[in-house]
VOBARO-505765 format. One record per residue (C-alpha): z, x, y; residue in one letter. Coordinates in steps of 0.001 Angstrom, whole numbers, plus 500000, padded with zeros to 6 digits. Example, Ala and Ser with C-alpha at 12.3 -4.5 7.8 and 13.67 -1.06 7.14 Angstrom:
# residues 2
507800512300495500a 507140513670498940s 
***
This chain:
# residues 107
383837764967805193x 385326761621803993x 382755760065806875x 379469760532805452x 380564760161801795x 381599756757802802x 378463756215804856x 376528756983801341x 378638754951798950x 377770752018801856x 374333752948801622x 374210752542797807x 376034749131797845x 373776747888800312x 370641748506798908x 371879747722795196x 371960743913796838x 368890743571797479x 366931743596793746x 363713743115795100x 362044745691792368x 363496743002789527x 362016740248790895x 358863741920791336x 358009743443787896x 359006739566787023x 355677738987789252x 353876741784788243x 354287740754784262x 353026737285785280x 350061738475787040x 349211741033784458x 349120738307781289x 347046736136783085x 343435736152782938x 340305735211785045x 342519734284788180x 340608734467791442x 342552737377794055x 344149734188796020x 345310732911792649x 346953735641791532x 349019735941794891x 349876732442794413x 351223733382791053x 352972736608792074x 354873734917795180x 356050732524792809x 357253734426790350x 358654736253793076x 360632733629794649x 361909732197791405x 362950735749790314x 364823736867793778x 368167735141793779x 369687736810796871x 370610734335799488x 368726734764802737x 371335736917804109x 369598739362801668x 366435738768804008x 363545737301802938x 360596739152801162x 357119739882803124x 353714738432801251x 353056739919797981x 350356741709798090x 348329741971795140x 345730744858794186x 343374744819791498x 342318747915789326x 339789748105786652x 342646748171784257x 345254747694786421x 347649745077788436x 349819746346791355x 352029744102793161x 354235744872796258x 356019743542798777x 358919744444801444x 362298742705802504x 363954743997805865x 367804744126804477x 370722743436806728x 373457746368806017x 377000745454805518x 378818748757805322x 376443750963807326x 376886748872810155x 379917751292810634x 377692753763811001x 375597752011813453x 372582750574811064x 371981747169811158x 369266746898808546x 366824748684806800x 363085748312805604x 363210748298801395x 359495748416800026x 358623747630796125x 355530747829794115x 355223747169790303x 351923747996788050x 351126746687784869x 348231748400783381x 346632747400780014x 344456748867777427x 
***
C-alpha cells in the first residue's frame, strides 16, 4: 500500500518540475498580440518566448519545436519536453513524454 502511494507522490513531484505549460501560455500571449506575422515568424516568436520563459536547467530536458497553428480567430501553440524522473526511477521509469498546448483566441 505505502508502495504505490509513494510511486504517485514521485510522480507528482516530478512532473510539477517541469513547467513547460507556464512557459508556453508566456509564448502563446506573445504570439496572440502580435499582428501580421508570417507562420515562420510567429514560431520564431513563440520559441523565444519559450526559451526565455522555461527556466528549468537542462536536466529538466529540453523542449521539442513549438509548433504553431493558426485559426481564423485563434492561436495554438504546443510543444513537448521528454522529462528525466527522479523519484520514479524507484519504480523503474526513467523519463516520461510531457506534451503542452496553449490557445489564445480573440474576438
Amino acid at each position: 500500500m505505502l508502495v504505490p502511494l509513494a510511486v504517485a507522490a514521485g510522480a507528482g513531484l516530478d512532473f510539477s518540475r517541469a513547467r513547460i505549460g507556464e512557459a508556453l501560455d508566456a509564448a502563446g500571449l506573445a504570439v496572440g498580440a502580435a499582428s501580421g506575422l508570417s507562420t515562420q515568424q510567429m514560431q520564431t516568436l513563440a520559441r523565444d518566448y519559450l526559451n526565455a520563459n522555461y527556466k528549468a536547467d537542462k536536466s529538466f530536458g529540453t523542449p521539442a519545436a513549438v509548433i504553431v497553428t493558426e485559426g481564423t480567430d485563434s492561436v495554438t501553440v504546443s510543444t513537448s519536453v521528454n522529462v528525466p524522473m527522479t523519484l520514479m526511477t524507484l519504480a523503474g521509469v526513467k523519463s516520461l513524454p510531457v506534451s503542452a498546448s496553449s490557445q489564445v483566441v480573440w474576438c
